[in-house]
Wavefront OBJ file of the C-alpha trace (Angstrom):
o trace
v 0.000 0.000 0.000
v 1.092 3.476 -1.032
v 1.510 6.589 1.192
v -0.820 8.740 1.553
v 0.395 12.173 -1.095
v -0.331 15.874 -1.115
v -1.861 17.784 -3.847
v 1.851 18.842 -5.035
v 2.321 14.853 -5.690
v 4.794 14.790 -2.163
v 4.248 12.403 0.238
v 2.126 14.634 3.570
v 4.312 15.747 5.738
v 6.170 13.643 8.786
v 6.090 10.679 6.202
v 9.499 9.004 7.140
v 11.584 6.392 4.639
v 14.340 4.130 5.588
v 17.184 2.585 3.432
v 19.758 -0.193 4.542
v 23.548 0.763 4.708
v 26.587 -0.170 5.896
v 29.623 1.179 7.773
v 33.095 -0.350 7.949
v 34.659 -0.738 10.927
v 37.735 -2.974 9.816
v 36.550 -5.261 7.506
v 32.988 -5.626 9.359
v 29.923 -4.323 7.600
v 27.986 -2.708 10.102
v 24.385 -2.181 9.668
v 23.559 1.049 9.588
v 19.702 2.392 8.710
v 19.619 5.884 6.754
v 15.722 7.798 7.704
v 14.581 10.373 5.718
v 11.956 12.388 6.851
v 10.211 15.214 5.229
v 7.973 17.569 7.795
v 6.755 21.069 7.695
v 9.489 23.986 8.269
v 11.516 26.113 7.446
v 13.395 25.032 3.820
v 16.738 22.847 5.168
v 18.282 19.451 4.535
v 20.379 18.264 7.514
v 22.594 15.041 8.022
v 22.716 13.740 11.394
v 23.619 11.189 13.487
v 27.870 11.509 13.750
v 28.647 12.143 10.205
v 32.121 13.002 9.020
v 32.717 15.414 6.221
v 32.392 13.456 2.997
v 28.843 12.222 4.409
v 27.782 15.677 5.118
v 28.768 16.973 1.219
v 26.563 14.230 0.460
v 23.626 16.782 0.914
v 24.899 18.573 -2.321
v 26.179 15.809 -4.896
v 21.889 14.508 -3.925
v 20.769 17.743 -4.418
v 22.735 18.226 -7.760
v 21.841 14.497 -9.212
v 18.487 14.873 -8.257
v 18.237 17.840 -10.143
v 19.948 16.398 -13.281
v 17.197 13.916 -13.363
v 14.540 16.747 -13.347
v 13.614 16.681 -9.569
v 13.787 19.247 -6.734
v 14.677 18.803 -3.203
v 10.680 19.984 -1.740
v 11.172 23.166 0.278
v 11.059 22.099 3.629
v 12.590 20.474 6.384
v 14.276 17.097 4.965
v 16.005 15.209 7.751
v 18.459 12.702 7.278
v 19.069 10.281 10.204
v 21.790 7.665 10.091
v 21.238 5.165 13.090
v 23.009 4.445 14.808
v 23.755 7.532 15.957
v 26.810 6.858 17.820
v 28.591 4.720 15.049
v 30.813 7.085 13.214
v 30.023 7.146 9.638
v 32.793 7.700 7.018
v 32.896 7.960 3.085
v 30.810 9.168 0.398
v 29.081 5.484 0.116
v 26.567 6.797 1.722
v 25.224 9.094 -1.139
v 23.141 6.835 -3.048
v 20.907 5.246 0.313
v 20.614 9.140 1.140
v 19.461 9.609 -2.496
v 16.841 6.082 -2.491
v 15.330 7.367 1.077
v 14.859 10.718 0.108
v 13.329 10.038 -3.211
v 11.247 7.222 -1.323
v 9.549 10.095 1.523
v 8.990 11.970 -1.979
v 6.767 9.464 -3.954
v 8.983 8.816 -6.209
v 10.099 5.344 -5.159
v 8.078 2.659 -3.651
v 9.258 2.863 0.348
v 7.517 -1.302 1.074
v 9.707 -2.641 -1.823
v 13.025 -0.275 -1.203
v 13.233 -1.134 2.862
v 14.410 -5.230 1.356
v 17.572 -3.336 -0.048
v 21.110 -1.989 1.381
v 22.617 0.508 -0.967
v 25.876 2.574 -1.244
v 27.583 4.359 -3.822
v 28.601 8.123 -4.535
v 26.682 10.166 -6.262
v 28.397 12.154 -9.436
v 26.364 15.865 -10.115
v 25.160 14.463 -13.357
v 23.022 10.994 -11.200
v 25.994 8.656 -12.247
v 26.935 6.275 -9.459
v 30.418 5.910 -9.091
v 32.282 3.269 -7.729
v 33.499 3.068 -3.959
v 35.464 0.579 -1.325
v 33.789 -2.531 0.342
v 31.097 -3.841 -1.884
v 32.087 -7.141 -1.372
v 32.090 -7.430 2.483
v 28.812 -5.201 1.998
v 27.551 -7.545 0.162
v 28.303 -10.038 2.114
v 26.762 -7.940 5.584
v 23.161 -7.907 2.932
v 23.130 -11.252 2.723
v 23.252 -11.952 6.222
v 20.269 -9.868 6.898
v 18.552 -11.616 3.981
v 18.780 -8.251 1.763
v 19.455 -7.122 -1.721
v 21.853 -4.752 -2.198
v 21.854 -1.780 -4.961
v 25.167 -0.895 -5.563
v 27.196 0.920 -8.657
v 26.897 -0.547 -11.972
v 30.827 -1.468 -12.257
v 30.752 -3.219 -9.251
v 28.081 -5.749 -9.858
v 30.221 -8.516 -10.178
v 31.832 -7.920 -7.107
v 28.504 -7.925 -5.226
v 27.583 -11.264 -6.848
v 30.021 -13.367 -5.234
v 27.939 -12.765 -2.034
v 25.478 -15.446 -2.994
v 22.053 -15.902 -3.603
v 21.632 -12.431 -3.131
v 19.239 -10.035 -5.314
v 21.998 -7.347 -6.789
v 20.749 -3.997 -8.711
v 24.099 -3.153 -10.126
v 23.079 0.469 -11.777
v 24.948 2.944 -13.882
v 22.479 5.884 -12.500
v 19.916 7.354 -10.137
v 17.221 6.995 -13.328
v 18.326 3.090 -14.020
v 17.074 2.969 -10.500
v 13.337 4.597 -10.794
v 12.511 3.123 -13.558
v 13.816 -0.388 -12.523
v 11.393 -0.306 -9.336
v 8.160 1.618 -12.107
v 8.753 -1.292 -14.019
v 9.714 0.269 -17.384
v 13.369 -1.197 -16.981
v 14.575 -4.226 -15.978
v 18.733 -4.452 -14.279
v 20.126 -7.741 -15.255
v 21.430 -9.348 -12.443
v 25.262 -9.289 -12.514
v 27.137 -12.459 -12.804
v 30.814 -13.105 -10.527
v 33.322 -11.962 -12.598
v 36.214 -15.190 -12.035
v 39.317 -14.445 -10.471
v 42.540 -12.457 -10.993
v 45.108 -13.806 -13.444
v 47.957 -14.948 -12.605
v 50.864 -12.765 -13.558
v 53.939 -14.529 -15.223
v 56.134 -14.625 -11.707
v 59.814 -14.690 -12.416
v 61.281 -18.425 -11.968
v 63.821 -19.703 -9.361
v 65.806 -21.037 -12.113
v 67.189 -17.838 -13.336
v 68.963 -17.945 -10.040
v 72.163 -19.288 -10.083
v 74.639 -20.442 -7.557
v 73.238 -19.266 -4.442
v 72.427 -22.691 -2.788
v 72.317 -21.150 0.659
v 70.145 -18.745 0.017
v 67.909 -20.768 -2.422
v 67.301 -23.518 0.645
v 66.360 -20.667 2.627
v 63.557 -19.287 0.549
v 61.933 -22.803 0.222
v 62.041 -23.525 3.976
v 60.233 -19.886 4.132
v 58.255 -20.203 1.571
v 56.944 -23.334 3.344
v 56.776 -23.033 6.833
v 55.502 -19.078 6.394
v 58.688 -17.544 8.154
v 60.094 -14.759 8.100
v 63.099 -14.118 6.073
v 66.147 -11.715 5.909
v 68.629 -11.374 3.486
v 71.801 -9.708 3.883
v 74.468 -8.933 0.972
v 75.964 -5.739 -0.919
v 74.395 -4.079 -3.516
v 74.084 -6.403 -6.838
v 74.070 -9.570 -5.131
v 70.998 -10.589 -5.866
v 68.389 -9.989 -2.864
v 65.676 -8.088 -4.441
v 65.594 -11.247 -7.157
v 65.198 -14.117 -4.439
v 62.765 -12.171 -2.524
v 60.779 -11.648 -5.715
v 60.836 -15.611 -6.649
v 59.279 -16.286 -3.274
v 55.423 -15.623 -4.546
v 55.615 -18.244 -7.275
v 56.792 -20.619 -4.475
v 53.278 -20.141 -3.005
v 50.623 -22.471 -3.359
v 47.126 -20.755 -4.209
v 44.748 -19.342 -1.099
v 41.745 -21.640 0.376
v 38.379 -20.331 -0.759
v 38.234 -19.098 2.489
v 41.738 -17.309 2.717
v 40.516 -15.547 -0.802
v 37.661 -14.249 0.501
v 39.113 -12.631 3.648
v 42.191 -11.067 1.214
v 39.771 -9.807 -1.359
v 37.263 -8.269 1.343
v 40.142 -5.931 2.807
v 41.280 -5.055 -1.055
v 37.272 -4.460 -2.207
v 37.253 -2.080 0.976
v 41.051 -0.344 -0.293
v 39.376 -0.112 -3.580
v 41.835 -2.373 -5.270
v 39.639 -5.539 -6.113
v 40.229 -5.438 -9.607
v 37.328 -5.660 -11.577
v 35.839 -7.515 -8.598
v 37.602 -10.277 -9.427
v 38.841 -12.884 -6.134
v 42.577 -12.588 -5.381
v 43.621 -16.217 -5.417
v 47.161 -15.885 -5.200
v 48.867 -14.712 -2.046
v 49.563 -11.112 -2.551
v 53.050 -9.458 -2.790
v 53.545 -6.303 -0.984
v 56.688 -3.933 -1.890
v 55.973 -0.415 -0.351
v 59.186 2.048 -0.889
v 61.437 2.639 2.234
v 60.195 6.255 2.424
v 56.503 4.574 3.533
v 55.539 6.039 7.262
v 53.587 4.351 9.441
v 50.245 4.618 9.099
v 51.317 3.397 5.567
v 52.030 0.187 6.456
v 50.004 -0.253 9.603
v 46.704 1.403 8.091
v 45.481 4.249 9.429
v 44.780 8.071 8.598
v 41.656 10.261 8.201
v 39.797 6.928 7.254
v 41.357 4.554 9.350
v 42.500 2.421 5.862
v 44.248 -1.089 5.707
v 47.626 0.124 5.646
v 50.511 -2.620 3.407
v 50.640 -5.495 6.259
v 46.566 -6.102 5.981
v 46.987 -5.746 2.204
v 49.799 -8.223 2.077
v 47.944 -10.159 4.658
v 47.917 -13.727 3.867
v 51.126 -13.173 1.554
v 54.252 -11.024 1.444
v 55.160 -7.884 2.603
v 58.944 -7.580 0.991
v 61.170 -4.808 2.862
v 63.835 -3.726 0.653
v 66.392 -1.265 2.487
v 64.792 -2.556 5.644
v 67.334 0.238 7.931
v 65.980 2.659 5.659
v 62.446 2.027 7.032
v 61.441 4.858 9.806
v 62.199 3.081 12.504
v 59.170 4.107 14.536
v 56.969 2.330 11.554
v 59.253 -0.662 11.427
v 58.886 -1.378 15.199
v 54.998 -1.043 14.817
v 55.327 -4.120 12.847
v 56.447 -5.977 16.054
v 53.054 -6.623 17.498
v 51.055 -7.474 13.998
v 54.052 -9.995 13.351
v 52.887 -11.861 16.646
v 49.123 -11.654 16.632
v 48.396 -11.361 12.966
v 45.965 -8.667 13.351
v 46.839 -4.563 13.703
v 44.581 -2.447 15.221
v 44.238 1.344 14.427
v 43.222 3.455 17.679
v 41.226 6.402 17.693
v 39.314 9.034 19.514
v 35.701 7.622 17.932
v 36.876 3.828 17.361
v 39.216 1.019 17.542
v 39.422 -0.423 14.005
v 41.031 -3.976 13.301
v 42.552 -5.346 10.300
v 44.026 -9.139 9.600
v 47.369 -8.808 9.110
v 49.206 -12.559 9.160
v 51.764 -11.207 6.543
v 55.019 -13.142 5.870
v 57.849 -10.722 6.136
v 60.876 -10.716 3.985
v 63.419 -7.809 4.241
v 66.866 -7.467 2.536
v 69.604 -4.676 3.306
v 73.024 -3.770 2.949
v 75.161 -4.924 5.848
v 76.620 -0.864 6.186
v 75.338 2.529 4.076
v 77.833 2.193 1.704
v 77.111 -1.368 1.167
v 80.507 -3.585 0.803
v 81.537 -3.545 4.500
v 84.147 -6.592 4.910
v 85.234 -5.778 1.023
v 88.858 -4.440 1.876
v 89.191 -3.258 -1.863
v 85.605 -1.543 -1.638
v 84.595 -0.705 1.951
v 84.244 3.225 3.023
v 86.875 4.954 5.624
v 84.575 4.252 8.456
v 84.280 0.627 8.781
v 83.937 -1.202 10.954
v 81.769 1.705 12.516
v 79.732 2.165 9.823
v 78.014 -1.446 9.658
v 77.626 -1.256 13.521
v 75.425 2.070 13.293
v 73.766 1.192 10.403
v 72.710 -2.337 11.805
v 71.622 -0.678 14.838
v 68.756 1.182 13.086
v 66.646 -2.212 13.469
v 65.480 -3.055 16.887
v 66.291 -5.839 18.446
v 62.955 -7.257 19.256
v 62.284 -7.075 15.335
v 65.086 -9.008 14.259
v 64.152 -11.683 17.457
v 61.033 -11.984 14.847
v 62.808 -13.040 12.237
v 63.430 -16.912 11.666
v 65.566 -16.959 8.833
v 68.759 -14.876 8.205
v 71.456 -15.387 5.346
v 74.320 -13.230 4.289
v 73.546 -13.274 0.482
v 77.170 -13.059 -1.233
v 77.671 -12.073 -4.763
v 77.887 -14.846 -7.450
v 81.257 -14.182 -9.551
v 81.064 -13.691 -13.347
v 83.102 -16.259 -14.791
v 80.911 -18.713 -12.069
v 77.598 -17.338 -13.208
v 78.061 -17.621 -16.956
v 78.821 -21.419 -16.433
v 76.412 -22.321 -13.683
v 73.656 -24.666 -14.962
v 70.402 -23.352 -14.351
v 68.646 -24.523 -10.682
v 65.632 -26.627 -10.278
v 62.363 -24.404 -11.426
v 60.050 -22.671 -9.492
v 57.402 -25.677 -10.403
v 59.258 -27.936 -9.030
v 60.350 -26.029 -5.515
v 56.731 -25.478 -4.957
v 55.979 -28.961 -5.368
v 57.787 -29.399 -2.214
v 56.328 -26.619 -0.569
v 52.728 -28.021 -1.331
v 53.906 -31.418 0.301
v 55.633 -29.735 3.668
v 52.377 -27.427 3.850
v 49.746 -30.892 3.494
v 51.741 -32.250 6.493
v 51.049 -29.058 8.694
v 47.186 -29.230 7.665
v 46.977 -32.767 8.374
v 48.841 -32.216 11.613
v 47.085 -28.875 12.533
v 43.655 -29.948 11.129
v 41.279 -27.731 9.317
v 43.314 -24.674 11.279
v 45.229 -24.697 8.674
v 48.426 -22.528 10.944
v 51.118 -22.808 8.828
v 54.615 -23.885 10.968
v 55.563 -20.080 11.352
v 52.879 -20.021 14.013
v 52.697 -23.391 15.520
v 52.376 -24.394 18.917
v 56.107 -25.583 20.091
v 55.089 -27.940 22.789
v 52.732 -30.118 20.208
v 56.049 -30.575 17.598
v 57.141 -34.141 17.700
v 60.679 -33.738 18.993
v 63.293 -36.834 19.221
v 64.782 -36.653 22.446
v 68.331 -36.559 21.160
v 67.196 -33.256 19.143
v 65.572 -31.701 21.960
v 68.505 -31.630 23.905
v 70.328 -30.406 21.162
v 68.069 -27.602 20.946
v 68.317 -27.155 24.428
v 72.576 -27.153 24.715
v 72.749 -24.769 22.027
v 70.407 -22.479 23.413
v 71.925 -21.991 26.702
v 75.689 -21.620 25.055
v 73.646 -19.272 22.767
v 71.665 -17.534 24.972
v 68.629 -17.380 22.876
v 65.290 -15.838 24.052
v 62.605 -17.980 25.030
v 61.323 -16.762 21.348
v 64.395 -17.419 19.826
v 64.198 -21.041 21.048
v 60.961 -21.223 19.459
v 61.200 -19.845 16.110
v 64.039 -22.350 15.855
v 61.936 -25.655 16.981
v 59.470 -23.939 14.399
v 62.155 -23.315 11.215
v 63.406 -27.071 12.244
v 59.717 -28.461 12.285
v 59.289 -27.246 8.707
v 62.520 -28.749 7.173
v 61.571 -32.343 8.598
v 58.188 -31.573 6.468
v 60.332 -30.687 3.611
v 62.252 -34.062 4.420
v 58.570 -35.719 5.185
v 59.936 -37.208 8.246
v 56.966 -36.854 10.792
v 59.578 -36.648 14.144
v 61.928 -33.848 14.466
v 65.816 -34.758 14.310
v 68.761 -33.549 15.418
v 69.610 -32.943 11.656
v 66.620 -30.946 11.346
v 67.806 -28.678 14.145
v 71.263 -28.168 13.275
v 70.309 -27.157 9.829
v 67.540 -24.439 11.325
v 70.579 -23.416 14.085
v 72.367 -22.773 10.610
v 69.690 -20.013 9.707
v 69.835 -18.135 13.115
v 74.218 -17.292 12.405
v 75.149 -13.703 13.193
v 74.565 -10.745 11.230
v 78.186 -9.147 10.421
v 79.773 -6.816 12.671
v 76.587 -7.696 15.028
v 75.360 -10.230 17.462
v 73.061 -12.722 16.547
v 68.965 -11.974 16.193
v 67.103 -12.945 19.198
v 70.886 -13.691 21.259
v 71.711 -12.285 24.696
v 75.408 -12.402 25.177
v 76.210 -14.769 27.825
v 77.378 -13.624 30.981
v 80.934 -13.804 31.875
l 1 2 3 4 5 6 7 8 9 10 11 12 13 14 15 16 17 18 19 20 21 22 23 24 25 26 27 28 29 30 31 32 33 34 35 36 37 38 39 40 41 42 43 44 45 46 47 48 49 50 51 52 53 54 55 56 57 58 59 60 61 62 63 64 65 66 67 68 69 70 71 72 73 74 75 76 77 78 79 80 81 82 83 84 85 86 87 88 89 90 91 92 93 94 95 96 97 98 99 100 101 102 103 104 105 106 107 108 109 110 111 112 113 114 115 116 117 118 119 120 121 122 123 124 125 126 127 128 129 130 131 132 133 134 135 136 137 138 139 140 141 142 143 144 145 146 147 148 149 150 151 152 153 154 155 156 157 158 159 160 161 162 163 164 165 166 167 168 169 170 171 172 173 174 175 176 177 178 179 180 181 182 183 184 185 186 187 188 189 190 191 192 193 194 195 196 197 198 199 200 201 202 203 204 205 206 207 208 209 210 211 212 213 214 215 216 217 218 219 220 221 222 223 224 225 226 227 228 229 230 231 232 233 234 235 236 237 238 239 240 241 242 243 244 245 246 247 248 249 250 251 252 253 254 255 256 257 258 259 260 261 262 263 264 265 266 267 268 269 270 271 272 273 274 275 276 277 278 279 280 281 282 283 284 285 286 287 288 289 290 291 292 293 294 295 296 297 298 299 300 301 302 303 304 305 306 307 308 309 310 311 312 313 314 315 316 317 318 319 320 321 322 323 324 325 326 327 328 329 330 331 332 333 334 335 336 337 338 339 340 341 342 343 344 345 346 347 348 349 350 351 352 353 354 355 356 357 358 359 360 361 362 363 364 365 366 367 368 369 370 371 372 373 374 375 376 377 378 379 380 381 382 383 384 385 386 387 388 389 390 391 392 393 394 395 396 397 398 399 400 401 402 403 404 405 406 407 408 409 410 411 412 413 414 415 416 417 418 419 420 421 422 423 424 425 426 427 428 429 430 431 432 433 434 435 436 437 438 439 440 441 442 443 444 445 446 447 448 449 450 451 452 453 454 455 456 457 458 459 460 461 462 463 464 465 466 467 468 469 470 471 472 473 474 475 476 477 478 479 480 481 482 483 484 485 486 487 488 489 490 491 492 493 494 495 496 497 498 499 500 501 502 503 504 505 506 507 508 509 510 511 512 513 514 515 516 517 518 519 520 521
């Protein structure tokens, strides 16, 4: 049943329409209900109910589309109430439910059949829709409440992967009316597939390097975190960017999650699932709400966008080190959390880290020939610009040395990529058999559940103390060890398996070892 209408063809006054929305807090859709009300007064249009400033512009782009489809905003008092009230609401997603309500409490659009739908989208002056972030974990929040969702015409695919979900993907405000007066019909959009994959470079352009090689499969496998040392040329940016085609594709479920926090950083391209593990490379002049996530929006910064991938560090001293010690507590709990005065917003973040640097500024400290006038000095400050609790983070570390020419140009080429990440499949099948449907790759696995021969374990134990390792030291070792006896497919840990992964925790040059207190004299 219709509203009542005045003799102007406006619904009487006090009439009040309501349109579903969403706001993000992380990567939750939170419901949020936008009421328009039209009542007798003095001409105004008002936005309440703790809108920031892109939401309360939203009162012009309506005005101006509404206008370019031949309609006036009725002179009098138009409320607009998002509830609830005490939610903050950010973005300009929330022009077209404004837009829906407003021309619902006008006549225009049937307010029974419109209060089944969540909308967003921004509103161009002309009544185009443009696109905007989180349509997919919108989507998704629709479903849940058993609603359809309206949403800009480009990004109809993306809304389709939520399910059996009605989706009005329009290119304007008129597509809309005339949809819901019946003299147009919006096809339902189809899921668009997933992203290609992009020819990765192949581990058997590397040559020599066996070291380093072994190191990037155990990583690649077990999920740990790697650091490569070397001078400039030697070839650490090039093993660090072999590592993603090492990486076997993300669960259904792991795809979902990774393409939610890139629909809502407006990088899901063409709504398409990410299905590889992303790669991550931000430049060393990144601050920290850059890789964190943060500013005026409270954004996924680079460790929730490279979250359930790689976030590569080249120049890692070069880093701020105020941003690179904010990495310390995501690396633990896989999740970062942006505080504010209004809200605490958390993102996933269980990135795998892999940084490279120069072992001094200049680069060739220990090259007599090459080394600047301040060694040893030099290496010592420059190491010193990473924290020690970081590097006690890191599980793998190898001193990358260059390959010489006449040894390069007559190396055979190393095993391929394929069949590295063959093995790195296997290693990763025994953790999911031996985790269950967890999933918790050996980079995060409980220590006192690893099957240890005793011989091993007290190994591990005498080389500790003589080491002085942290207790998380000793830990990321059992963990680095746990994944080469998967690599190995030997279901008990070894002493081999330990001395190998004791091999991988050596000291950085002119430096102590990561995660080592000197022992007391």
């Amino acid at each position: 049943m219709s509203a009542p209408s005045d003799p102007q063809g406006g619904l009487l006054a006090g009439t009040l329409a309501r349109v579903h929305s969403f706001a993000f807090v992380g990567i939750e859709a939170v419901p949020v209900e936008v009421q328009v009300q039209i009542s007798a007064g003095l001409p105004a249009f008002l936005v309440v109910g703790l809108a920031d400033k892109a939401v309360g512009e939203a009162r012009e782009r309506v005005r101006a589309a509404l206008t370019a489809m031949g309609l006036a905003v009725p002179p009098r008092r138009v409320l607009v109430n998002l509830a609830p009230a005490d939610l903050l609401k950010e973005g300009s997603h929330f022009d077209l439910p404004i837009a829906l309500a407003l021309l619902a409490a006008m006549g225009v659009l049937p307010i029974e059949e419109l209060a089944g739908f969540a909308a967003l989208g921004e509103l161009s002056l002309d009544g185009r829709i443009a696109p905007v972030g989180g349509v997919l974990p919108a989507a998704i929040g629709a479903s849940a409440k058993d609603l359809g969702l309206i949403c800009p015409e480009a990004q109809g695919g993306e809304a389709a992967w939520a399910g059996r979900i009605e989706v009005l993907a329009a290119a304007d405000l008129v597509s809309i009316v005339n949809h819901f007066k019946g003299t147009q019909v919006l096809t339902p959009p189809e899921p668009p597939g997933v992203q290609e994959q992009a020819d990765l470079p192949d581990l058997a352009e590397v040559k020599g390097m066996e070291t380093a090689r072994r190191a990037l499969e155990i990583a690649a496998a077990g999920g740990h975190n790697l650091l490569l040392i070397g001078p400039p040329g030697a070839g650490k940016s090039m093993l660090a960017a072999r590592l993603p085609g090492l990486l076997p594709a993300l669960t259904a479920a792991q795809a979902l999650e990774v393409s939610m926090i890139h629909s809502l950083a407006r990088m899901l391209e063409g709504g398409r699932l990410i299905m590889r593990p992303p790669f991550r490379e931000p430049h060393h002049s990144a601050s920290q709400a850059a890789l964190t996530g943060g500013g005026n929006r409270a954004l996924p910064g680079e460790i929730s966008l490279a979250h359930g991938g790689v976030l590569f560090l080249d120049e890692l001293p070069e880093f701020p080190r105020q941003a690179l010690d904010a990495l310390r507590q995501p690396m633990e709990t896989g999740r970062t959390t942006v505080a504010r005065a209004a809200a605490h917003v958390t993102y996933p973040a269980r990135f795998q880290l892999v940084a490279a640097m120069n072992p001094c500024r200049c680069g060739y400290l220990g090259d007599a020939g090459r080394e600047c006038g301040r060694a040893p000095r030099c290496g010592e400050e420059y190491q010193t610009r990473i924290s020690g609790p970081l590097l006690d983070r890191i599980d793998i570390t190898v001193e990358v040395q260059p390959v010489p020419p006449a040894v390069l140009s007559r190396a055979a080429p190393g095993e391929t990529s394929a069949v590295v990440a063959a093995r790195v499949t296997a290693a990763r099948e025994m953790q999911k058999a031996r985790n269950g449907e967890i999933g918790r790759l050996n980079a995060v696995a409980d220590p006192d559940k690893l099957a240890i021969a005793p011989e091993a374990r007290r190994f591990v134990e005498e080389a500790a103390e003589r080491l002085g390792f942290s207790a998380r030291g000793y830990t990321r070792v059992l963990r680095v060890a746990r994944t080469i006896a998967d690599l190995a497919g030997s279901e008990v840990l070894e002493r081999i398996h330990v001395a190998e992964a004791l091999r991988f925790r050596h000291r950085i040059p002119g430096r102590g070892m990561p995660g080592v207190t000197p022992p007391r004299q």
